[in-house]
C-alpha positions as CSV (number, residue, x, y, z in Angstrom):
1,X,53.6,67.1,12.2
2,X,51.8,65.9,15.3
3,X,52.2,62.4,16.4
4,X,48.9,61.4,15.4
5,X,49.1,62.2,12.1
6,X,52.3,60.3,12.0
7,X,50.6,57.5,13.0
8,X,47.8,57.9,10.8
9,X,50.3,58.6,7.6
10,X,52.0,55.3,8.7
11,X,49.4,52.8,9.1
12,X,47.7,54.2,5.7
13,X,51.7,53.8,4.1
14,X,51.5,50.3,5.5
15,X,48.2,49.7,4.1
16,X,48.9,50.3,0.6
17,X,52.6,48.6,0.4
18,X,51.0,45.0,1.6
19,X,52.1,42.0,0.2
20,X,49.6,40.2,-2.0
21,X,47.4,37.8,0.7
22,X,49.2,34.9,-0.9
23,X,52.7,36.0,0.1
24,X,55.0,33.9,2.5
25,X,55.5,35.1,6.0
26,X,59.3,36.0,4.8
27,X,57.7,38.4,2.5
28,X,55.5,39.9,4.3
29,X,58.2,40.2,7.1
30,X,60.2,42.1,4.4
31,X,57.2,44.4,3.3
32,X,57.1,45.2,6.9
33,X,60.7,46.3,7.5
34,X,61.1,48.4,4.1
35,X,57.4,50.2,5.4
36,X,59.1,50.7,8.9
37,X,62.7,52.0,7.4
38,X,61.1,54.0,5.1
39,X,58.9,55.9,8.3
40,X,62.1,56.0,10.4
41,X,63.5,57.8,7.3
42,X,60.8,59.9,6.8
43,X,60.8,60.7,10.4
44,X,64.4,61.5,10.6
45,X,64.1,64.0,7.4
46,X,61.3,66.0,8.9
47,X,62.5,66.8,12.6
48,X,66.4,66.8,11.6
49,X,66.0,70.8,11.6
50,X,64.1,70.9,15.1
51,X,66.7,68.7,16.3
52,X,70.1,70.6,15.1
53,X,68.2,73.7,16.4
54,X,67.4,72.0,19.9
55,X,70.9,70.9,20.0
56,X,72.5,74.4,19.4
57,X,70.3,75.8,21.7
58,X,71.6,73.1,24.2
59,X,75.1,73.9,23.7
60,X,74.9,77.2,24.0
61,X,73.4,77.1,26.9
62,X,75.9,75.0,28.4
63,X,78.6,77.0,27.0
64,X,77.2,80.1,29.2
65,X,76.9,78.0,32.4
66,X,80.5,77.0,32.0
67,X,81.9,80.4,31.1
68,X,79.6,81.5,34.8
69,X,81.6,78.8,36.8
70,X,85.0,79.4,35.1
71,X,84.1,83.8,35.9
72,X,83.9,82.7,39.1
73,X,86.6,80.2,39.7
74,X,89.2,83.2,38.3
75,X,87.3,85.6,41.0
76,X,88.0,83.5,44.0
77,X,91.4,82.6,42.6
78,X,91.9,86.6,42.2
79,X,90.6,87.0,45.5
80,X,93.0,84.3,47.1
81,X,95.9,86.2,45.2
82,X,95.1,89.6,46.3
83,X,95.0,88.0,49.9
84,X,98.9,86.8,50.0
């Protein structure tokens, strides 16, 4: 879901869950933060899949650069052995 249709699927969630016009500023306050939690939430649920893949694609990536440095770390220890 692009960020614009985010957006667009927020403020029309926010639209409909209003407070009547006669509500106090402590219930509209309210209305406000259960319409933001519930987007955060929604949010979370629908990229939680790109983001576990994005992280395991970040791991492993480190993983490989660190098994490249230790390969050669053991090659110039080797070397330095083979030397004495």
């Amino acid at each position: 879901m692009s960020l614009a249709a985010l957006v667009a699927t927020s403020s029309a969630g926010a639209a409909e869950q209003k407070p009547p016009e006669g509500a106090s500023a402590a219930q509209q306050a309210d209305a406000l933060a259960e319409t933001q939690e519930s987007d955060v939430a929604a949010y979370c649920r629908n990229t939680v899949d790109a983001t576990a893949e994005a992280r395991i694609a970040w791991q492993t990536w480190k993983l490989l650069a660190l098994q490249d440095s230790l390969k050669q770390q053991i090659e110039a220890l080797e070397e330095k052995r083979s030397q004495f």
